[in-house]
C-alpha positions as CSV (number, residue, x, y, z in Angstrom):
1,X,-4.9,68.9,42.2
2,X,-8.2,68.7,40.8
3,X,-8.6,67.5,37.1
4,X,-10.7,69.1,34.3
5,X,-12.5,66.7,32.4
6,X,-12.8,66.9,28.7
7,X,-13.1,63.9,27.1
8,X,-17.0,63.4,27.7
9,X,-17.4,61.9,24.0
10,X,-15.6,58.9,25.1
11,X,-17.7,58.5,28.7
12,X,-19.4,60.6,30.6
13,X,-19.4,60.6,34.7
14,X,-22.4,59.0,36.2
15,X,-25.5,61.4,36.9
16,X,-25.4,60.8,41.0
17,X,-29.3,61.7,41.2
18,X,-29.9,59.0,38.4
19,X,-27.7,56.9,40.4
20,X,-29.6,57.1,44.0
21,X,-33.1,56.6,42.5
22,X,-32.4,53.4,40.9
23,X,-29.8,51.9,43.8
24,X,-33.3,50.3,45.5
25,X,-32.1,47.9,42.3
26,X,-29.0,46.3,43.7
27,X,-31.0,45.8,47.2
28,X,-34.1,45.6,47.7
29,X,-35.1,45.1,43.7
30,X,-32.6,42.8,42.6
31,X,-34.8,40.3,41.6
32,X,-34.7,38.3,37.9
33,X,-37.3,40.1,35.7
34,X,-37.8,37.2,34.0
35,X,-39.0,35.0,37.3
36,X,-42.5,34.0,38.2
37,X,-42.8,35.2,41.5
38,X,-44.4,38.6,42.8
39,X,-41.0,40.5,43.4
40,X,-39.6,39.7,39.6
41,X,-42.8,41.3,38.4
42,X,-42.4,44.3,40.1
43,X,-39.0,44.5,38.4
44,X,-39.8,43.6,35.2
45,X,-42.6,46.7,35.4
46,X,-39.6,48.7,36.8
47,X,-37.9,47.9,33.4
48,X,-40.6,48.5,31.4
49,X,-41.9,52.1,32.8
50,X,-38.0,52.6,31.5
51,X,-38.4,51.3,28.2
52,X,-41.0,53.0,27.5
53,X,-39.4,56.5,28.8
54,X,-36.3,56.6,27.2
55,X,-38.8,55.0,23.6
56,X,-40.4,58.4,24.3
57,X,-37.9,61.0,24.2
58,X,-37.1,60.2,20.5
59,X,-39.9,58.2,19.0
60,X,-43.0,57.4,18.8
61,X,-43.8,54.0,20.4
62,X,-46.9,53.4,18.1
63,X,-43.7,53.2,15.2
64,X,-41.0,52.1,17.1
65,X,-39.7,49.2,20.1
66,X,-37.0,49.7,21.9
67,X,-34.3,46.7,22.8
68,X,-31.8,47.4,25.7
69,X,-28.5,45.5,24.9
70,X,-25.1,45.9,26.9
71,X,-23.7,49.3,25.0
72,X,-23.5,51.0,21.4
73,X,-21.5,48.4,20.1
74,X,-23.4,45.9,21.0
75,X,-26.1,47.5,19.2
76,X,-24.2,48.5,15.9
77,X,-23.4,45.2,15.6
78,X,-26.7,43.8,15.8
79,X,-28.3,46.3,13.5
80,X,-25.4,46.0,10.9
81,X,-25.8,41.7,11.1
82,X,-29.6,42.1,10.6
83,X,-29.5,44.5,7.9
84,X,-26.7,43.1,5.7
85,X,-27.2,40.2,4.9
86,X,-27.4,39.9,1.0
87,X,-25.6,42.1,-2.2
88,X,-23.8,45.4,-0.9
89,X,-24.1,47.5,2.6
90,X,-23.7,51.2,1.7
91,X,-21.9,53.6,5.2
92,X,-19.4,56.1,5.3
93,X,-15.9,56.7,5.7
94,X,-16.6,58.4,8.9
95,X,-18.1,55.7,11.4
96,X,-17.4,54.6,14.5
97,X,-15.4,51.4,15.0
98,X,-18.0,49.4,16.2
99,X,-19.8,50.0,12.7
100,X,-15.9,50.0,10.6
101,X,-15.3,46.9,12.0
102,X,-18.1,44.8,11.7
103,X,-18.5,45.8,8.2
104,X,-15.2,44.2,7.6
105,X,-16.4,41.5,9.2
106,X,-19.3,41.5,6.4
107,X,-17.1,42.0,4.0
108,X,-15.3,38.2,5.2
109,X,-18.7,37.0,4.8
110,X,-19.1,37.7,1.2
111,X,-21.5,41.2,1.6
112,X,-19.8,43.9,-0.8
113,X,-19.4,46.8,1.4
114,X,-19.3,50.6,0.0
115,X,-17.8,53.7,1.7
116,X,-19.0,57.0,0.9
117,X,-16.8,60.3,0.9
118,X,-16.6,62.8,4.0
119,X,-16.6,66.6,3.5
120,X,-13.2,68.5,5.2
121,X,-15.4,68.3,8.3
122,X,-16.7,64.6,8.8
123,X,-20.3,65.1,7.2
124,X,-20.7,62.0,4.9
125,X,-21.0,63.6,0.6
126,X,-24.5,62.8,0.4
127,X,-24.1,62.6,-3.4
128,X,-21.4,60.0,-2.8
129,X,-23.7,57.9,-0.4
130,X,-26.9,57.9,-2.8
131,X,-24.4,57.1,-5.9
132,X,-23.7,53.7,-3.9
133,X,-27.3,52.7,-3.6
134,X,-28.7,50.5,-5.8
135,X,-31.3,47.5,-6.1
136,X,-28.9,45.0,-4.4
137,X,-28.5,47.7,-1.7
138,X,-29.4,46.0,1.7
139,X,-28.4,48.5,4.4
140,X,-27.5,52.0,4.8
141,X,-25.8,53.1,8.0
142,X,-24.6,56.5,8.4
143,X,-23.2,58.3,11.8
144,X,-25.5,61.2,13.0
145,X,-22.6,62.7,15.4
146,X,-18.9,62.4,14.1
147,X,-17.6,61.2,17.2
148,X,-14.7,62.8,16.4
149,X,-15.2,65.8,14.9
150,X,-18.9,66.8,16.4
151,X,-20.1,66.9,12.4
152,X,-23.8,66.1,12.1
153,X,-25.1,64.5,9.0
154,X,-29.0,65.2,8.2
155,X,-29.9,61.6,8.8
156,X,-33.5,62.3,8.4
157,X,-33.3,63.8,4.7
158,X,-30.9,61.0,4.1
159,X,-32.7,58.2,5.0
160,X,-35.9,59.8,2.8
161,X,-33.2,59.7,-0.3
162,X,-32.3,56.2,0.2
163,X,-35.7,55.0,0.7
164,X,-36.8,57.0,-2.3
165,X,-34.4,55.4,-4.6
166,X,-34.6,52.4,-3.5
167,X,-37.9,51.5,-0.8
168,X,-36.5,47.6,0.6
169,X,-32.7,49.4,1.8
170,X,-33.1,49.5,5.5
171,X,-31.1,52.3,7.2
172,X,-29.2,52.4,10.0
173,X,-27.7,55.4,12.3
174,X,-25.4,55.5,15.4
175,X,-26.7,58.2,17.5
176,X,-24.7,57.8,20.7
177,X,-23.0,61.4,19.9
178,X,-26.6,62.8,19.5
179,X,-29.0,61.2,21.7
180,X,-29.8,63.6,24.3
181,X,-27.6,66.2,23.1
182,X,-29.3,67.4,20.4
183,X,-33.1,67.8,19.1
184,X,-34.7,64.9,17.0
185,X,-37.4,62.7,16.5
186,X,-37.2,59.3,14.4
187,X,-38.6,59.1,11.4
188,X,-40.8,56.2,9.3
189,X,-37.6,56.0,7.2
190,X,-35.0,54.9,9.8
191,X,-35.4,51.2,10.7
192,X,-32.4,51.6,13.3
193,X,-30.9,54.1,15.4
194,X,-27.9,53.1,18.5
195,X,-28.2,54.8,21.8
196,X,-25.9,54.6,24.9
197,X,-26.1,55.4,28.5
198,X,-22.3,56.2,29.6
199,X,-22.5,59.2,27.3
200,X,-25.2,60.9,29.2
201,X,-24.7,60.2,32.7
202,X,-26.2,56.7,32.5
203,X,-23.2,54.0,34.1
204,X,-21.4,51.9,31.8
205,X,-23.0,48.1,30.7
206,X,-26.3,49.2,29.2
207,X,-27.1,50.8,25.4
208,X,-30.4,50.6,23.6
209,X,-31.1,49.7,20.2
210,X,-34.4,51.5,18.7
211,X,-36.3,49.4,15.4
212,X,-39.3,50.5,13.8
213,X,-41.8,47.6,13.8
214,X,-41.3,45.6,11.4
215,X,-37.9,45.6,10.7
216,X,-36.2,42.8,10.0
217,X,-34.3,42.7,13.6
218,X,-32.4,39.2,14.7
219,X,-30.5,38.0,17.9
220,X,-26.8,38.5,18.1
221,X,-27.2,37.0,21.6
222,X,-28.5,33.8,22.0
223,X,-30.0,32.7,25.2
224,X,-33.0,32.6,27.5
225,X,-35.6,34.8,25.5
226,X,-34.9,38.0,27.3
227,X,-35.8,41.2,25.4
228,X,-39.2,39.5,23.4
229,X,-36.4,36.9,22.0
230,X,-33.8,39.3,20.6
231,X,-30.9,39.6,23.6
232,X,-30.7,36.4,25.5
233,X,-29.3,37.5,28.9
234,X,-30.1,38.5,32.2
235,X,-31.3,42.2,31.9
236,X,-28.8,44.8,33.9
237,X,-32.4,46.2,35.5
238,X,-29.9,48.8,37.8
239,X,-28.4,50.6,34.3
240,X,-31.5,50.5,32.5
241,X,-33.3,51.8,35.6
242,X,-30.0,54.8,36.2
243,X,-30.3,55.2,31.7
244,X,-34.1,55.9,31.8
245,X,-33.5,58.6,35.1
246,X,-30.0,59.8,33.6
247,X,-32.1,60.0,30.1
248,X,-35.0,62.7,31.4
249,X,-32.5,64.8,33.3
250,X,-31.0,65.3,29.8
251,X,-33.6,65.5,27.6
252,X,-36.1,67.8,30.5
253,X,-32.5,70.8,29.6
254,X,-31.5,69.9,26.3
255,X,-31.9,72.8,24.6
256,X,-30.5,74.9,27.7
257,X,-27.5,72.6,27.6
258,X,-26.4,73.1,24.1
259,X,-26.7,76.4,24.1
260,X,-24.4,76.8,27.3
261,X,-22.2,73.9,25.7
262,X,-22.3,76.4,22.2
263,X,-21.1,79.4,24.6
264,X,-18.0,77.0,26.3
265,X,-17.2,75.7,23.0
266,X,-16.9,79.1,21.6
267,X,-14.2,80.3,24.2
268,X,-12.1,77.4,23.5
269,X,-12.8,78.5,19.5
270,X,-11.4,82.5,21.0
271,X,-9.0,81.3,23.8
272,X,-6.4,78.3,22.1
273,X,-3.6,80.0,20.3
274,X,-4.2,80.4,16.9
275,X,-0.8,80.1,15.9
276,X,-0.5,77.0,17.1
277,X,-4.6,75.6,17.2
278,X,-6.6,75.4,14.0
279,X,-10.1,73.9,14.3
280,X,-11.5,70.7,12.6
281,X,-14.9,71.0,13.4
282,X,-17.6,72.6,12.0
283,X,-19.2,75.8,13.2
284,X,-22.4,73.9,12.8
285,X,-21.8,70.8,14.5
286,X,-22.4,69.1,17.6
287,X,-22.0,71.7,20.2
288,X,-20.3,69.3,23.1
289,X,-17.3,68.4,20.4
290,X,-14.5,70.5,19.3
291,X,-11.3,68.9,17.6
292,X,-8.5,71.1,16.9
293,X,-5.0,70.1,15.2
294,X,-1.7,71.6,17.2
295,X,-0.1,70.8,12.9
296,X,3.7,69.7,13.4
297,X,3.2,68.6,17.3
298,X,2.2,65.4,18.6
299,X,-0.8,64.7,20.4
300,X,-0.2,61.7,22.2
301,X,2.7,64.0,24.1
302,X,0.8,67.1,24.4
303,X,-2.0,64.6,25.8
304,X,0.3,63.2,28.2
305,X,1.7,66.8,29.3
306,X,-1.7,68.0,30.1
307,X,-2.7,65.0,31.7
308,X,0.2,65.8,34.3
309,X,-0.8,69.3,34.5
310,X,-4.4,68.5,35.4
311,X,-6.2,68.5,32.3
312,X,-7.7,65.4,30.6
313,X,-8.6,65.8,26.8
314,X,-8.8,63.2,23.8
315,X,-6.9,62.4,20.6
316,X,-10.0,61.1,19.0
317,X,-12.1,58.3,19.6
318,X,-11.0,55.9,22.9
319,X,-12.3,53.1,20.7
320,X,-9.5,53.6,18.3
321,X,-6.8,55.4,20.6
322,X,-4.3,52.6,19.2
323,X,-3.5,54.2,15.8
324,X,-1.1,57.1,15.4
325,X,-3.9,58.5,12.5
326,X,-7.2,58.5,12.7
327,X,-8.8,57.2,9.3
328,X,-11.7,59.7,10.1
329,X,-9.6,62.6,10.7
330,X,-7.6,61.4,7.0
331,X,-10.6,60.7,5.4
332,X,-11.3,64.1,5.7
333,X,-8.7,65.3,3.4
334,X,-6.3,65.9,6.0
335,X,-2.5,65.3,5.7
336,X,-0.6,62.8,8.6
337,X,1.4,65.8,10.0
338,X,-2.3,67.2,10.7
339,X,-4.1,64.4,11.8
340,X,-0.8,63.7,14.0
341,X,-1.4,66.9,16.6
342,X,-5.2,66.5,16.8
343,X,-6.8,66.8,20.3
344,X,-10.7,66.5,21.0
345,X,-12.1,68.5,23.7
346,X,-15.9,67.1,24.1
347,X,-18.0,69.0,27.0
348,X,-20.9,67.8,28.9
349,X,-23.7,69.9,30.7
350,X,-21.5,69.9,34.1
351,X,-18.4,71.5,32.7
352,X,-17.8,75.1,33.7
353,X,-16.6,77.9,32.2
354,X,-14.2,78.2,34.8
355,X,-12.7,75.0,34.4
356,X,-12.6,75.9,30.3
357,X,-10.8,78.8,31.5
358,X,-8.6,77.2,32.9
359,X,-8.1,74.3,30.5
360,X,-7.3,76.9,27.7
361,X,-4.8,78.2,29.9
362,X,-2.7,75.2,30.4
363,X,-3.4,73.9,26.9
364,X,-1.8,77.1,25.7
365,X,1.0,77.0,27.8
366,X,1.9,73.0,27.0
367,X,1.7,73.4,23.6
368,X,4.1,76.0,23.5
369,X,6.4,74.4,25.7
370,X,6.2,71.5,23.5
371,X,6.8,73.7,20.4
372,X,9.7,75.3,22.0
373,X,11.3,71.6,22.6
374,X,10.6,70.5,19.3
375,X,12.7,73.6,17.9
């Protein structure tokens, strides 16, 4: 039986073209970019043409440096641990994990961490985040994709508002959910921004971490001065190679993609039974994510029954796939029995509208089944 594929927020498969032009890596390129010998240098340029082309599809590399770490998290972490480091860090309610947890972690280490309210959709209540900022304000970090819910916050107009109450507040943003997916340029005012490869067709074990020039950036990663001295470690030349390919095949159809994602979407929005589906997501969101609540059933089974009938979907972020709730989904103002039956369908530019077809089909007829057991 072949198996439809919908959980593409949580990894994507690897672009096979992207793969082939940089498997000359793992033979005849292998070498240590950091060596002194001819064969390392032609590596290390290898690494570098990358750099700079995946720098290019969102910045402008007169403003802005790009550092290749080992995924988003990696870079979250590194961003949030250079940023916050004195009086409060300001974020939201609707982060990833990798940006939730380490600003507990911050918290343990004395720095007063704010959260800022979410809309019913994910978006962050800009009000909310600029009533947090003040003068002992070191960071600002703000999601520019709900992972879960596809919302997009304007992280360009929000990073002007920080800056223009208060100029020394650095701001961060996780863009894993947006690079490549949707339009946008970096702007003076964001000092960080968190990429990843696995959620564009790049393979798994490399993320980037763009910093304007300037910005206070520090090592997480101690070790052998890879990276100009900010990510000890042996560089994964293969992944960054496959990310900087994977990377222009994305961004060359981007705007073709979303609009044929926006059309697939939209017959998931027509096709799931409306007594049973209700949508989370905003009309205006991210169009590769759409997260519906089945209120009254539970995901985890309906998951599990559509896994068997050839379907693969998400309950919300992998990264947090232990907890019955997600805190995202109730920070939204939605009550447990809600949050309880929601499933995330996330597309990619592969998915057919056959296969959604299909997958509205057998989602249909599962959750029905499962209602009519619950009865």
């Amino acid at each position: 039986m072949a198996m439809i594929y919908l959980d593409n927020a949580a990894t994507t498969p690897p672009n096979a073209a992207a793969v082939e032009e940089a498997l000359r890596l793992l033979g005849e390129e292998f070498h240590n970019p950091s060596a002194l010998y001819r064969a390392s240098f032609a590596a290390h340029k290898r690494m570098e043409e990358a750099r700079r082309a995946i720098l290019s599809c969102i910045a402008d590399p007169a403003k802005f440096a790009l550092e290749f770490t080992s995924c988003g998290s990696e870079s979250d972490n590194q961003a949030l641990f250079s940023g916050a480091r004195r009086g409060n860090f300001v974020t939201t309610q609707g982060e990833h994990a990798a940006v939730q947890r380490t600003a507990e972690e911050l918290s343990r280490r004395g720095v007063e961490v704010r959260f800022a309210k979410l809309d019913r959709f994910g978006r962050v209540d800009a009000e909310d985040l600029l009533r947090l900022v003040d003068e002992r304000t070191s960071l600002v970090s703000v999601i520019h994709v709900n992972n879960e819910t596809g919302a997009v916050n304007d992280v360009a107009s929000l990073a002007t508002a920080v800056k223009r109450k208060f100029p020394r507040a650095l701001f961060h943003s996780d863009g894993v959910q947006a690079f490549g997916k949707i339009a946008f340029r970096l702007t003076n005012d964001i000092d960080f921004y968190t990429v990843s490869a696995h959620k564009i067709g790049g393979v798994r074990g490399v993320g980037g971490l763009f910093y304007r020039k300037g910005a206070p950036l520090h090592p997480l990663i101690f070790g052998g001065g890879q990276e100009s001295g900010l990510r000890g470690g042996t560089e994964n030349t293969f992944a960054i190679a496959q990310f900087a390919a994977a990377a222009g095949r994305k961004f060359a159809s981007l705007a073709a993609d979303a609009e044929r994602a926006a059309r697939l979407r939209g017959l998931f929005l027509e096709g799931l039974d409306a007594d049973i589906f209700s949508a989370l997501s905003p009309q205006d969101g991210s169009p590769y994510i759409l997260s519906v609540s089945a209120r009254g059933l539970r995901a985890e089974v309906l998951l599990h029954m559509l896994d068997d009938n050839g379907v693969m979907v998400g309950t919300g972020s992998a990264c947090s796939s232990k907890n019955r709730y997600s805190r995202v989904i109730l920070a939204c103002g939605l009550d447990e029995r809600t949050a309880d039956g929601v499933l995330r369908l996330s597309l990619s530019s592969e998915t057919t509208e056959e296969e959604c077809r299909c997958a509205i089909e057998i989602i249909n007829r599962c959750a029905r089944e499962l209602r009519e057991r619950m009865r």
